[in-house]
FIVOPA-922835 format. One record per atom (N, C-alpha, C): residue in three letters; residue number from 1; atom name; x, y, z. Coordinates in nm, 2 decimals. Example, Ala and Ser with C-alpha at 12.3 -4.5 7.8 and 13.67 -1.06 7.14 Angstrom:
<rogus>
+------+-----+------+--------+--------+--------+
| rest |  nr | atom |     c1 |     c2 |     c3 |
+------+-----+------+--------+--------+--------+
|  Ala |   1 |    N |   1.32 |  -0.57 |   0.78 |
|  Ala |   1 |   CA |   1.23 |  -0.45 |   0.78 |
|  Ala |   1 |    C |   1.32 |  -0.33 |   0.78 |
|  Ser |   2 |    N |   1.28 |  -0.22 |   0.71 |
|  Ser |   2 |   CA |   1.37 |  -0.11 |   0.71 |
|  Ser |   2 |    C |   1.29 |   0.00 |   0.79 |
+------+-----+------+--------+--------+--------+
</rogus>
This chain:
<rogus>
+------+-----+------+--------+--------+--------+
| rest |  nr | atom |     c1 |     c2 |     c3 |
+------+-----+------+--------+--------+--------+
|  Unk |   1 |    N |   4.86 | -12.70 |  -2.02 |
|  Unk |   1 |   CA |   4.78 | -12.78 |  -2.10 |
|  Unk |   1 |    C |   4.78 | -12.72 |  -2.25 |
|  Unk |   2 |    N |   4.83 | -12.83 |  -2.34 |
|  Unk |   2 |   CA |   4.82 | -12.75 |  -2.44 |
|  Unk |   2 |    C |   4.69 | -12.75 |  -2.54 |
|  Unk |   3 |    N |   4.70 | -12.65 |  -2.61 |
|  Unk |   3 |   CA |   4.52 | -12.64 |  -2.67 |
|  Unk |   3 |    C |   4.53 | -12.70 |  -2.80 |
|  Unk |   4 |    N |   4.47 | -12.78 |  -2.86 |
|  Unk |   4 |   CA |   4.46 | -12.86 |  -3.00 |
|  Unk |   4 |    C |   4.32 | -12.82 |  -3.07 |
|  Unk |   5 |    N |   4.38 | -12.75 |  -3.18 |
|  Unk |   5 |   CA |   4.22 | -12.69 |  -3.25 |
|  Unk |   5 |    C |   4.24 | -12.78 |  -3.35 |
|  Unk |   6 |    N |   4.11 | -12.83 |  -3.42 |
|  Unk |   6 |   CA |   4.12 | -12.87 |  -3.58 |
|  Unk |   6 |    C |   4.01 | -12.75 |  -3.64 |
|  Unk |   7 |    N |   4.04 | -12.71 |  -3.75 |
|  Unk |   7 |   CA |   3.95 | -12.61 |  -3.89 |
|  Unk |   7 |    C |   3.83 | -12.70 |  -3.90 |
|  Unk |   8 |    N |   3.76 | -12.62 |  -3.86 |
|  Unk |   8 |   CA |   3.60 | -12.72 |  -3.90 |
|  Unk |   8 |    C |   3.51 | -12.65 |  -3.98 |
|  Unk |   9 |    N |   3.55 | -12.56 |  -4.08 |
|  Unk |   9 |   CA |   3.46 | -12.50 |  -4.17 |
|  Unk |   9 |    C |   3.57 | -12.47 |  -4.30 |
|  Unk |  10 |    N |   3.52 | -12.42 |  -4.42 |
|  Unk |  10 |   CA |   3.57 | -12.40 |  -4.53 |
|  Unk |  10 |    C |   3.66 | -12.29 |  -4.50 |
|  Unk |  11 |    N |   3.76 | -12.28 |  -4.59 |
|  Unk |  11 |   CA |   3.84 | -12.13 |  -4.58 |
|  Unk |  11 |    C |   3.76 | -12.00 |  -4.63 |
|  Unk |  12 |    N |   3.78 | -11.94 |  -4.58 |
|  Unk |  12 |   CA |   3.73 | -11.77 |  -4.66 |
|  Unk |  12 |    C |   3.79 | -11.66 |  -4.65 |
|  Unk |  13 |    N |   3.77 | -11.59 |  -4.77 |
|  Unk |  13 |   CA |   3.86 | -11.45 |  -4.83 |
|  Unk |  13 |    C |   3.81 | -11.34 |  -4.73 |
|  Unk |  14 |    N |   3.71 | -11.33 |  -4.71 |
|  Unk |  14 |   CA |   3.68 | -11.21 |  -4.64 |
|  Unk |  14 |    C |   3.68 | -11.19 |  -4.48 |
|  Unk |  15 |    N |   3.80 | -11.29 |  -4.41 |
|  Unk |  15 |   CA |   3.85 | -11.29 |  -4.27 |
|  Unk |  15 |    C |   3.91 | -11.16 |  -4.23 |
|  Unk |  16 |    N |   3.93 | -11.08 |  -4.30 |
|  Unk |  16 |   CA |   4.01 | -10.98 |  -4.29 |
|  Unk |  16 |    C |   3.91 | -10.88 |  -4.22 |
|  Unk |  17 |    N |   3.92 | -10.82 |  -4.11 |
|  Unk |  17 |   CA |   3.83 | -10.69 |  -4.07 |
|  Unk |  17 |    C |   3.69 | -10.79 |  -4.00 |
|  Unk |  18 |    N |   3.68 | -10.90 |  -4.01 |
|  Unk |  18 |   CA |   3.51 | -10.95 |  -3.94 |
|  Unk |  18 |    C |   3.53 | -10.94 |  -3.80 |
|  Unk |  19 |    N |   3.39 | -10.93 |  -3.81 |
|  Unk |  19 |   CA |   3.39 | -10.90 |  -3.65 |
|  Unk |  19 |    C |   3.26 | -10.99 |  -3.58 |
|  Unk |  20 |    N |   3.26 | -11.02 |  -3.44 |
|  Unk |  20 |   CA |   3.13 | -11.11 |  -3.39 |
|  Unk |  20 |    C |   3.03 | -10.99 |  -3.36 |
|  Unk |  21 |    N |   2.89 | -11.00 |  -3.40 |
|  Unk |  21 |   CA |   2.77 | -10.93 |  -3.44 |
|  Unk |  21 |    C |   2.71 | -10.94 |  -3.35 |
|  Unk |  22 |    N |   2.68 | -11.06 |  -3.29 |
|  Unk |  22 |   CA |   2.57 | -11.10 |  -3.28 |
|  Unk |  22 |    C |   2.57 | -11.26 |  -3.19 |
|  Unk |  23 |    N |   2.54 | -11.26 |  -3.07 |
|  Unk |  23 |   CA |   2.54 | -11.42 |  -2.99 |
|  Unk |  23 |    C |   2.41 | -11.40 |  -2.93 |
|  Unk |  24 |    N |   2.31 | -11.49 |  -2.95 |
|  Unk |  24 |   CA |   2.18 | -11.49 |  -2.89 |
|  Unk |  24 |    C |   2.14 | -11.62 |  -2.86 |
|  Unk |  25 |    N |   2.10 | -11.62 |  -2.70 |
|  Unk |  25 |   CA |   2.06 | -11.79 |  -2.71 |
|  Unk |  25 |    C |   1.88 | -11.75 |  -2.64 |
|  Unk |  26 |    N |   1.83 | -11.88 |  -2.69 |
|  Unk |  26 |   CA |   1.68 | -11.87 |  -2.67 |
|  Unk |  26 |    C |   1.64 | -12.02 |  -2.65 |
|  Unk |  27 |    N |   1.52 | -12.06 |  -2.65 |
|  Unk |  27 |   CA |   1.46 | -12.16 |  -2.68 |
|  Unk |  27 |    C |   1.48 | -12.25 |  -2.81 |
|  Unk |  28 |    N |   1.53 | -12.18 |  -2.91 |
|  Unk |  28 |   CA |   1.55 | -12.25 |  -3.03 |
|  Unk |  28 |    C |   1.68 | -12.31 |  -3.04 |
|  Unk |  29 |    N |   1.74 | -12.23 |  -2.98 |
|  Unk |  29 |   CA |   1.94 | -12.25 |  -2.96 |
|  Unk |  29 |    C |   2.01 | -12.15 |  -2.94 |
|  Unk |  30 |    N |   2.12 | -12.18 |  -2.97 |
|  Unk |  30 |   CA |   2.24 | -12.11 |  -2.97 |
|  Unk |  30 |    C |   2.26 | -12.03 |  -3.15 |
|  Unk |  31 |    N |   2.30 | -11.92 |  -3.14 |
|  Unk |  31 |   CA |   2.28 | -11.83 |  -3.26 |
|  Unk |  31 |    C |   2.41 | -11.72 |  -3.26 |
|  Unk |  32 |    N |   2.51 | -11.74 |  -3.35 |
|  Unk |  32 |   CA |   2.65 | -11.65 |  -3.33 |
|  Unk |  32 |    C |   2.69 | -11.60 |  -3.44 |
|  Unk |  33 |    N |   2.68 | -11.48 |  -3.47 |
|  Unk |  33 |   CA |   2.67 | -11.43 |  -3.62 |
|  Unk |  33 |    C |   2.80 | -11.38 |  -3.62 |
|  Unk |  34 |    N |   2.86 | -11.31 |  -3.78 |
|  Unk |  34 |   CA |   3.02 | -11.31 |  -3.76 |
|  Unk |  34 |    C |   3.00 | -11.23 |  -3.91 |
|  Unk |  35 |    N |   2.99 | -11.10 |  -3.89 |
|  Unk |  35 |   CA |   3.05 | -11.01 |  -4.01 |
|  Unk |  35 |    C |   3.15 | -10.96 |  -4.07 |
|  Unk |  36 |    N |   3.15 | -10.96 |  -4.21 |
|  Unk |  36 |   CA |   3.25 | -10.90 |  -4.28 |
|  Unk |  36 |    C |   3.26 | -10.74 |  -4.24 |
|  Unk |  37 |    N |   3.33 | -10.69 |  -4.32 |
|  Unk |  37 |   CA |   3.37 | -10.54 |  -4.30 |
|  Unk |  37 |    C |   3.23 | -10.51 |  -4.39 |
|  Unk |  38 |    N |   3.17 | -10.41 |  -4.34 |
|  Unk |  38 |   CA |   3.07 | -10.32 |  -4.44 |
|  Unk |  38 |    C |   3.02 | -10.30 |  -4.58 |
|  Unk |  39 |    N |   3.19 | -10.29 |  -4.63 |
|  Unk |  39 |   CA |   3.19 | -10.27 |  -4.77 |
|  Unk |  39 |    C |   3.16 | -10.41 |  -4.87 |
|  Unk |  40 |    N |   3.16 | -10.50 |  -4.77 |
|  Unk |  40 |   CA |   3.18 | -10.67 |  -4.85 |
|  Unk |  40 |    C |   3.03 | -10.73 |  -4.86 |
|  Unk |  41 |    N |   2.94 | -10.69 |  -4.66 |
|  Unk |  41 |   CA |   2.82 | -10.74 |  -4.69 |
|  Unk |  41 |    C |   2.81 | -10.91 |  -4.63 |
|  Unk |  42 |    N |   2.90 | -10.95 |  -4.66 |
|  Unk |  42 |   CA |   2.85 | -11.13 |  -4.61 |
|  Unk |  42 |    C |   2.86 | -11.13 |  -4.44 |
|  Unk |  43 |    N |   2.78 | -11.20 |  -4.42 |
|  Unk |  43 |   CA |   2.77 | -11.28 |  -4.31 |
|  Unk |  43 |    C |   2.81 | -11.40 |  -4.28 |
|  Unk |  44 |    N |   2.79 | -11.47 |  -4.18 |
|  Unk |  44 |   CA |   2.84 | -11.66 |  -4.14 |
|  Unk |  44 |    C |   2.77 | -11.67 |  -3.98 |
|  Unk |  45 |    N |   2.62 | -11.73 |  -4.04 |
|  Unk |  45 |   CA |   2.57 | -11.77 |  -3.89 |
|  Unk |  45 |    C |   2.59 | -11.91 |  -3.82 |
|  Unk |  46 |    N |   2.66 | -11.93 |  -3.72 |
|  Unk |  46 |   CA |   2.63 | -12.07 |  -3.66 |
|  Unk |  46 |    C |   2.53 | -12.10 |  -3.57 |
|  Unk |  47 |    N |   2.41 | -12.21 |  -3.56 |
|  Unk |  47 |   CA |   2.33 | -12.24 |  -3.50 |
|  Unk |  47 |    C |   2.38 | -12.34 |  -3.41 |
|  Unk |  48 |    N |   2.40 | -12.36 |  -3.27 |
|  Unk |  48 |   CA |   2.38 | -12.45 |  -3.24 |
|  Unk |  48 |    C |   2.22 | -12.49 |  -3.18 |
|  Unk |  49 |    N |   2.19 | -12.64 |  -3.19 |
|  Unk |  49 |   CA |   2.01 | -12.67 |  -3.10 |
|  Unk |  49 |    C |   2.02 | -12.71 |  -2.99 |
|  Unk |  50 |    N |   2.14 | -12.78 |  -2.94 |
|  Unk |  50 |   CA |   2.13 | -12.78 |  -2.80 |
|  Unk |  50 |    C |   2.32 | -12.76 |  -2.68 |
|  Unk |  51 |    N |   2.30 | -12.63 |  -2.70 |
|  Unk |  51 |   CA |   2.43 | -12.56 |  -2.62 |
|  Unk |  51 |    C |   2.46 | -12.60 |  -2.44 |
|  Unk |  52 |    N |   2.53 | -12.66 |  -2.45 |
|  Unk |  52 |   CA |   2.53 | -12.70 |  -2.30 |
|  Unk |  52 |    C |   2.55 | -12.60 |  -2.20 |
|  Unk |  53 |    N |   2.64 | -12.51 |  -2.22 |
|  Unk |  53 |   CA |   2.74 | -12.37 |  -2.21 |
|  Unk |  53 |    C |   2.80 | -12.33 |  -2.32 |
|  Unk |  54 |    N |   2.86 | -12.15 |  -2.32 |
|  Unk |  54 |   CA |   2.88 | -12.07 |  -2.38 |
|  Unk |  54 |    C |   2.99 | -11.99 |  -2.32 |
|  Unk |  55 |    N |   3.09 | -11.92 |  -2.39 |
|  Unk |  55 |   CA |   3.11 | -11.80 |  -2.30 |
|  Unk |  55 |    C |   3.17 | -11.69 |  -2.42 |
|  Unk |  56 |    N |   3.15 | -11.59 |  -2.41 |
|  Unk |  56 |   CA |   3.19 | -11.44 |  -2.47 |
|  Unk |  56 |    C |   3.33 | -11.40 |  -2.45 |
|  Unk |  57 |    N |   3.42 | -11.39 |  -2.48 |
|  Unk |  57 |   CA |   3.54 | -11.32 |  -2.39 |
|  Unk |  57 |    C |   3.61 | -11.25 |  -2.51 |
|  Unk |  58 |    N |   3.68 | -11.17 |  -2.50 |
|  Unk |  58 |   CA |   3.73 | -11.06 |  -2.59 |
|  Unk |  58 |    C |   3.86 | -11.16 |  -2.60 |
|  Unk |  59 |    N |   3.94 | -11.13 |  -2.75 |
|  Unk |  59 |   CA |   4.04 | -11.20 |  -2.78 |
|  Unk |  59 |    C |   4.18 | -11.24 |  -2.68 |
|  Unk |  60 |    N |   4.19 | -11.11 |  -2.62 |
|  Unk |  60 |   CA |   4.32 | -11.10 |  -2.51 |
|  Unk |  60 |    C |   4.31 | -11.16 |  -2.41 |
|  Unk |  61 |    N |   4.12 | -11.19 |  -2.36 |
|  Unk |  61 |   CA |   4.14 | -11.27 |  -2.24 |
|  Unk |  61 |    C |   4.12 | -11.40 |  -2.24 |
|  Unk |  62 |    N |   4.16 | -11.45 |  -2.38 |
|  Unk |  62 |   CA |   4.19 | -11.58 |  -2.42 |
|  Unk |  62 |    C |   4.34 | -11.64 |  -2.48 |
|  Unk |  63 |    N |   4.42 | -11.60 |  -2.39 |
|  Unk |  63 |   CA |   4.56 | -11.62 |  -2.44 |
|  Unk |  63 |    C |   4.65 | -11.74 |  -2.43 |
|  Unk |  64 |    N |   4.55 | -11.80 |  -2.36 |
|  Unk |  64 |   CA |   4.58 | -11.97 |  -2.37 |
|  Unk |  64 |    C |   4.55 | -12.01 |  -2.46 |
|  Unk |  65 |    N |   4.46 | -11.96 |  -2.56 |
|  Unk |  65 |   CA |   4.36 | -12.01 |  -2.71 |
|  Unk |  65 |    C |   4.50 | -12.01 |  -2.80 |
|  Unk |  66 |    N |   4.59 | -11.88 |  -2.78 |
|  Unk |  66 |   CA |   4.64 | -11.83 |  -2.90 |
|  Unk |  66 |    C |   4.79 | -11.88 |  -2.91 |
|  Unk |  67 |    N |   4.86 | -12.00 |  -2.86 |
|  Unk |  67 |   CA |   4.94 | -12.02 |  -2.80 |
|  Unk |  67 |    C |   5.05 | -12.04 |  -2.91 |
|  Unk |  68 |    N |   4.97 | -12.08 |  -3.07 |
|  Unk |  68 |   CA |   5.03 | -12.07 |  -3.19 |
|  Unk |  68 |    C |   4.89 | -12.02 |  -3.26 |
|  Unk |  69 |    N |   4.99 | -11.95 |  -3.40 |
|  Unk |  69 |   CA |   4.91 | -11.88 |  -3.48 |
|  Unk |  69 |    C |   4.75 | -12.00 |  -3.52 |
|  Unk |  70 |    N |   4.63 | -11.87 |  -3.49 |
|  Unk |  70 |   CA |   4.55 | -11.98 |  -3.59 |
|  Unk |  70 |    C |   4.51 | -11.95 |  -3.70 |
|  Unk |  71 |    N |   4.44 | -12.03 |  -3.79 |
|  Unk |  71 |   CA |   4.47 | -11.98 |  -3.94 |
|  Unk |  71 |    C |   4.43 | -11.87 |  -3.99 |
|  Unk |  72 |    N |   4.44 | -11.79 |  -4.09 |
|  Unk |  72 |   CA |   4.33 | -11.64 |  -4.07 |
|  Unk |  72 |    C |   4.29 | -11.63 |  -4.17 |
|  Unk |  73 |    N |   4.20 | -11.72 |  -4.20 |
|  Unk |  73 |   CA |   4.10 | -11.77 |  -4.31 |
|  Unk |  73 |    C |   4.01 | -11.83 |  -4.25 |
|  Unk |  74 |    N |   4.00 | -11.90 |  -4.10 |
|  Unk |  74 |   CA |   3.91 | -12.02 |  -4.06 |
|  Unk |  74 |    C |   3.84 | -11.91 |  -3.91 |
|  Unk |  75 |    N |   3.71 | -11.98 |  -3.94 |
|  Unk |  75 |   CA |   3.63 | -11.85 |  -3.82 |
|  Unk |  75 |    C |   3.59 | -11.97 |  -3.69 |
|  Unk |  76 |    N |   3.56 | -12.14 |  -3.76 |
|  Unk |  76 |   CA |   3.49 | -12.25 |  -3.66 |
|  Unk |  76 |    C |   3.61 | -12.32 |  -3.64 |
|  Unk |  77 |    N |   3.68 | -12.34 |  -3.49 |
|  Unk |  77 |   CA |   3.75 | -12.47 |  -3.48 |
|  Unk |  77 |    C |   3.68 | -12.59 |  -3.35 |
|  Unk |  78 |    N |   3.70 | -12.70 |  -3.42 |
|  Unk |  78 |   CA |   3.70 | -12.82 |  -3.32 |
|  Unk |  78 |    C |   3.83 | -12.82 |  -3.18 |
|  Unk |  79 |    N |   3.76 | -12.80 |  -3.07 |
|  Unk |  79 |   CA |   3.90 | -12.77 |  -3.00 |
|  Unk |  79 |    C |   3.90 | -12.92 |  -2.95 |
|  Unk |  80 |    N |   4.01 | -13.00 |  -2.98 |
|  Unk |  80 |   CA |   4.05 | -13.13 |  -2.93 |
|  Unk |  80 |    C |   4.04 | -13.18 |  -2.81 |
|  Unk |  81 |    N |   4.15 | -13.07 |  -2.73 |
|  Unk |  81 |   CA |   4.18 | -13.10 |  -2.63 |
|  Unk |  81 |    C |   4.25 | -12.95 |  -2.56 |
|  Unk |  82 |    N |   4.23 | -12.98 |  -2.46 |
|  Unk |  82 |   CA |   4.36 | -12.83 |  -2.36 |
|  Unk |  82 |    C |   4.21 | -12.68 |  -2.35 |
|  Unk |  83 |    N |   4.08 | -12.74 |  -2.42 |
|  Unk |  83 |   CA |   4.02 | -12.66 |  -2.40 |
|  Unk |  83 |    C |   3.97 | -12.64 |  -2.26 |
|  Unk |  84 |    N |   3.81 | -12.53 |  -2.24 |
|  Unk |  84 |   CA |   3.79 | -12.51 |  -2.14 |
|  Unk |  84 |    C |   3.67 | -12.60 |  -2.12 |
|  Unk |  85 |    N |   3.63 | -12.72 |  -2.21 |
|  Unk |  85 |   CA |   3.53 | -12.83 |  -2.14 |
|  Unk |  85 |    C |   3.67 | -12.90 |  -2.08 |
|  Unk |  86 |    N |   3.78 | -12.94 |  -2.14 |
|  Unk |  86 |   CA |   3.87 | -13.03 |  -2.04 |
|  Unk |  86 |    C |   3.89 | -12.95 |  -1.88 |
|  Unk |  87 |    N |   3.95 | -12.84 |  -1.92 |
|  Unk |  87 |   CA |   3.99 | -12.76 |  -1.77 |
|  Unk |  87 |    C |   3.91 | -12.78 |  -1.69 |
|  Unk |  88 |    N |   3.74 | -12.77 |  -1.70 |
|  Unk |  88 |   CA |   3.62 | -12.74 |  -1.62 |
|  Unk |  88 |    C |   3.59 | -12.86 |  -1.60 |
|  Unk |  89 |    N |   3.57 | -12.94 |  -1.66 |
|  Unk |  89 |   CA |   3.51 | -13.09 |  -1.66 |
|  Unk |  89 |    C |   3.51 | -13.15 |  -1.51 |
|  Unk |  90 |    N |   3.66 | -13.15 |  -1.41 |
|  Unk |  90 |   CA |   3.62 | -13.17 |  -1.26 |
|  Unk |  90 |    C |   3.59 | -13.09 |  -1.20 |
|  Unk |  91 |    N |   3.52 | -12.97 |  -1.23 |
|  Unk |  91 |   CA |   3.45 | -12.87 |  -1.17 |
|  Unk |  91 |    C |   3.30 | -12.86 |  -1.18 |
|  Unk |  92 |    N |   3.27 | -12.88 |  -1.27 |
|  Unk |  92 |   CA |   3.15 | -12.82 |  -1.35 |
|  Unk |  92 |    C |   3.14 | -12.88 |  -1.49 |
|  Unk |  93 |    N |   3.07 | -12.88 |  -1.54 |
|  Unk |  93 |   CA |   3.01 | -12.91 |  -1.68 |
|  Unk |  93 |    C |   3.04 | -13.10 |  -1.72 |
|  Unk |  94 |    N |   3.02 | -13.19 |  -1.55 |
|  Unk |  94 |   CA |   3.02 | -13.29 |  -1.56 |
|  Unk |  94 |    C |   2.89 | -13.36 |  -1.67 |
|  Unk |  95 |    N |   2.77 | -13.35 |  -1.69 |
|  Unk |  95 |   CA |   2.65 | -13.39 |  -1.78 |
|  Unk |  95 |    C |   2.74 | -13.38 |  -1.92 |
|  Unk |  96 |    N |   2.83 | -13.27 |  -1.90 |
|  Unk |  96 |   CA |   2.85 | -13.21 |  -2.09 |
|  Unk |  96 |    C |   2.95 | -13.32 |  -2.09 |
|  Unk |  97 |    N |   3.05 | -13.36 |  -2.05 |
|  Unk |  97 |   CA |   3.16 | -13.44 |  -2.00 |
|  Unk |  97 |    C |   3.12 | -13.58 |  -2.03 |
|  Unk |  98 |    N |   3.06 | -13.60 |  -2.02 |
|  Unk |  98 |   CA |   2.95 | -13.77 |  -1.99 |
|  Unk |  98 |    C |   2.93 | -13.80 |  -2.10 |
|  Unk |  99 |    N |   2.86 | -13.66 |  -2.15 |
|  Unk |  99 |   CA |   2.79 | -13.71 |  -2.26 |
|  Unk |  99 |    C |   2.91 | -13.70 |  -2.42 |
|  Unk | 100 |    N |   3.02 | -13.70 |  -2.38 |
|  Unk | 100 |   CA |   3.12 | -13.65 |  -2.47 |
|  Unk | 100 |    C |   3.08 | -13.58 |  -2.55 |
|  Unk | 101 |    N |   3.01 | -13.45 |  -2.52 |
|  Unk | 101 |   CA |   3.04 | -13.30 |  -2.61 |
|  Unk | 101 |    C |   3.16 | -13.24 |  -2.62 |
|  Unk | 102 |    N |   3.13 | -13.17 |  -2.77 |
|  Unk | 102 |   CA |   3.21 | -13.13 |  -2.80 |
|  Unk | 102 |    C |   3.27 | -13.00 |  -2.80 |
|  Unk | 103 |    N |   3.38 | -12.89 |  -2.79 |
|  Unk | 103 |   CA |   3.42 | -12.77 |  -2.78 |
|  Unk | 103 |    C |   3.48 | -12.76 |  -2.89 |
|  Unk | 104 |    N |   3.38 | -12.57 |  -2.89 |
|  Unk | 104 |   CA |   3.39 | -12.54 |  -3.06 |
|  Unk | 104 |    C |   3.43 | -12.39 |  -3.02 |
|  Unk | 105 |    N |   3.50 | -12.31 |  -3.10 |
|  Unk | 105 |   CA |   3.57 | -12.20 |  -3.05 |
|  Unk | 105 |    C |   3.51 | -12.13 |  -3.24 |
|  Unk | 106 |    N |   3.48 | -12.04 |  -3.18 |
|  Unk | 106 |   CA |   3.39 | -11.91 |  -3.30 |
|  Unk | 106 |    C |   3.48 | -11.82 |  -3.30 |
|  Unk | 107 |    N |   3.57 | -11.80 |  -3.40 |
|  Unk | 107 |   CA |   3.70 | -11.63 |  -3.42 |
|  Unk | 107 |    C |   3.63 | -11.53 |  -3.53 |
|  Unk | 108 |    N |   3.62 | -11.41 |  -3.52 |
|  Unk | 108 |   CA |   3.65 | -11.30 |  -3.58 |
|  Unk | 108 |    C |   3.80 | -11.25 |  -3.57 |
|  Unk | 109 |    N |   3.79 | -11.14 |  -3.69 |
|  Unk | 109 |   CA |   3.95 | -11.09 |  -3.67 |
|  Unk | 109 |    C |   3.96 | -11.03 |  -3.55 |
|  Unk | 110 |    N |   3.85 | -10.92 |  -3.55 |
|  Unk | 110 |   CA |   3.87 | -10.83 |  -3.40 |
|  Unk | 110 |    C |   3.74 | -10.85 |  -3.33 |
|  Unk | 111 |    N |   3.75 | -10.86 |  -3.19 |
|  Unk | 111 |   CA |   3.65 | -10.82 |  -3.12 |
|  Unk | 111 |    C |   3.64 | -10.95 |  -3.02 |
|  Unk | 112 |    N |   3.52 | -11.00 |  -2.99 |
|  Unk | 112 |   CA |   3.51 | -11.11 |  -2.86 |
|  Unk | 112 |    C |   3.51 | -11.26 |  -2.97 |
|  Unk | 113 |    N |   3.51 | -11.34 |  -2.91 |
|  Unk | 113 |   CA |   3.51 | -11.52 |  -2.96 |
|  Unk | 113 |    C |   3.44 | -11.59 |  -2.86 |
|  Unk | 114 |    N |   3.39 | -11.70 |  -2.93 |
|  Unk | 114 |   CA |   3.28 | -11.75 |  -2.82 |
|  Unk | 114 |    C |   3.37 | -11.90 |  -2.82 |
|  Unk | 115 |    N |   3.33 | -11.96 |  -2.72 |
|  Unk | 115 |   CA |   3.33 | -12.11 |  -2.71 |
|  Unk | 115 |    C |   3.23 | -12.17 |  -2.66 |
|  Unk | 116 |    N |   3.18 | -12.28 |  -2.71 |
|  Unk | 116 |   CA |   3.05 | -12.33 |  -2.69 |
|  Unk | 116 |    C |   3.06 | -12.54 |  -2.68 |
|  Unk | 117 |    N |   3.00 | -12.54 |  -2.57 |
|  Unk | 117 |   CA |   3.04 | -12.69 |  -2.58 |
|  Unk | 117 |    C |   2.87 | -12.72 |  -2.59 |
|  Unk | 118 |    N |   2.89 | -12.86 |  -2.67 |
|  Unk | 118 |   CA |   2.78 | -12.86 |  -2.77 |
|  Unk | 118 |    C |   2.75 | -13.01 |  -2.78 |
|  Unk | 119 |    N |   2.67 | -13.12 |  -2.78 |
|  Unk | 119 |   CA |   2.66 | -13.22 |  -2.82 |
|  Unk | 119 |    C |   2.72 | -13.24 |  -2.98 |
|  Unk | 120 |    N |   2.66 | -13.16 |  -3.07 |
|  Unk | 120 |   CA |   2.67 | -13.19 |  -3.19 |
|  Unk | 120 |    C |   2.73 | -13.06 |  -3.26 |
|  Unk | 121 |    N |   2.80 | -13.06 |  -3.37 |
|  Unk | 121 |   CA |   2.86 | -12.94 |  -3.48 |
|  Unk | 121 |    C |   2.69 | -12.83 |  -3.49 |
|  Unk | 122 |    N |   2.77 | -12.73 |  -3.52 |
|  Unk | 122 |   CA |   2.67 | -12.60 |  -3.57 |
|  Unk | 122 |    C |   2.66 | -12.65 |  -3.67 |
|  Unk | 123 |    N |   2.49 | -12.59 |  -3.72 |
|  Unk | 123 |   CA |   2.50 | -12.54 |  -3.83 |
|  Unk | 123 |    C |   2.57 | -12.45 |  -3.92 |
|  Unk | 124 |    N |   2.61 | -12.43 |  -4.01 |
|  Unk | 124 |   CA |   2.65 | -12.30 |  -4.11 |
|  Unk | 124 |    C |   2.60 | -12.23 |  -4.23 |
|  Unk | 125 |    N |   2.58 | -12.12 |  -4.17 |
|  Unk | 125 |   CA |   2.49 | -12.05 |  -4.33 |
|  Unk | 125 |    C |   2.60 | -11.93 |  -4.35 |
|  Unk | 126 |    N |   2.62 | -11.89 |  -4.46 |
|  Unk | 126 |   CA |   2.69 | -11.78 |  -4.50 |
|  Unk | 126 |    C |   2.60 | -11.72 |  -4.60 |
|  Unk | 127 |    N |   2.57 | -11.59 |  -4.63 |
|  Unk | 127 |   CA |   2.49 | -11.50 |  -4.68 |
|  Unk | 127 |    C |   2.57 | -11.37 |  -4.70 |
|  Unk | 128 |    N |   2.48 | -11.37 |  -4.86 |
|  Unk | 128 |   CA |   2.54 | -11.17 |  -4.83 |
|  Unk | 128 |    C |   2.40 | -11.08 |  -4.82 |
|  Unk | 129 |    N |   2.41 | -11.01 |  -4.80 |
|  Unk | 129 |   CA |   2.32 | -10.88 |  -4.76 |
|  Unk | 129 |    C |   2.34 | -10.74 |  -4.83 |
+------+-----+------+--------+--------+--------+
</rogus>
């Protein structure tokens, strides 16, 4: 299956060295924070309000994700198709299926990446600190 991402946020200079911080879900939502290197300071939070599912996995044990280069400027993509709501869908996550949610895949340079299937796009805030 092949995997189809589209860029769903602006490009940014400070892709280089970020890393994922931070994934917290609660009552309010879904919460996946994504830092620069130290010396830079910015952040990039995504909210989602209603996450159907989630998963954490370190970059390597996502090597179907990486099957061509993805851009390395872009941290949010829209996964089209070949993602893991299609693979699961006759397994599990039939409600998310139904309701045509959407799979969204969260990159840092190094460390874990989330995918989150979602009714609606995150939020985005970028900040520096």
């Amino acid at each position: 299956m092949k995997l189809l991402l589209e860029p769903a946020c602006e490009a940014i200079d400070w892709f280089p060295g970020s890393s994922m911080i931070e994934v917290l879900n609660t009552q309010s939502g879904l919460r996946v924070v994504v830092a620069s290197t130290e010396e830079l300071g910015f952040f990039t939070e995504f909210r989602f309000g209603n996450a159907h599912a989630f998963q954490v996995l370190h970059q390597r044990d996502m090597l179907s994700y990486w099957d061509k280069p993805i851009p390395p400027d872009r941290m949010l993509f829209r996964v089209m198709g070949g993602g893991w709501l299609e693979r699961a869908a006759p397994h599990y996550l039939q409600e998310a299926a139904l309701l045509n949610s959407c799979e969204w895949l969260i990159v840092a340079d190094t460390g874990p990446c989330v995918t989150v299937i979602a009714d609606k796009e995150p939020s985005v805030l970028t900040y520096f600190a």
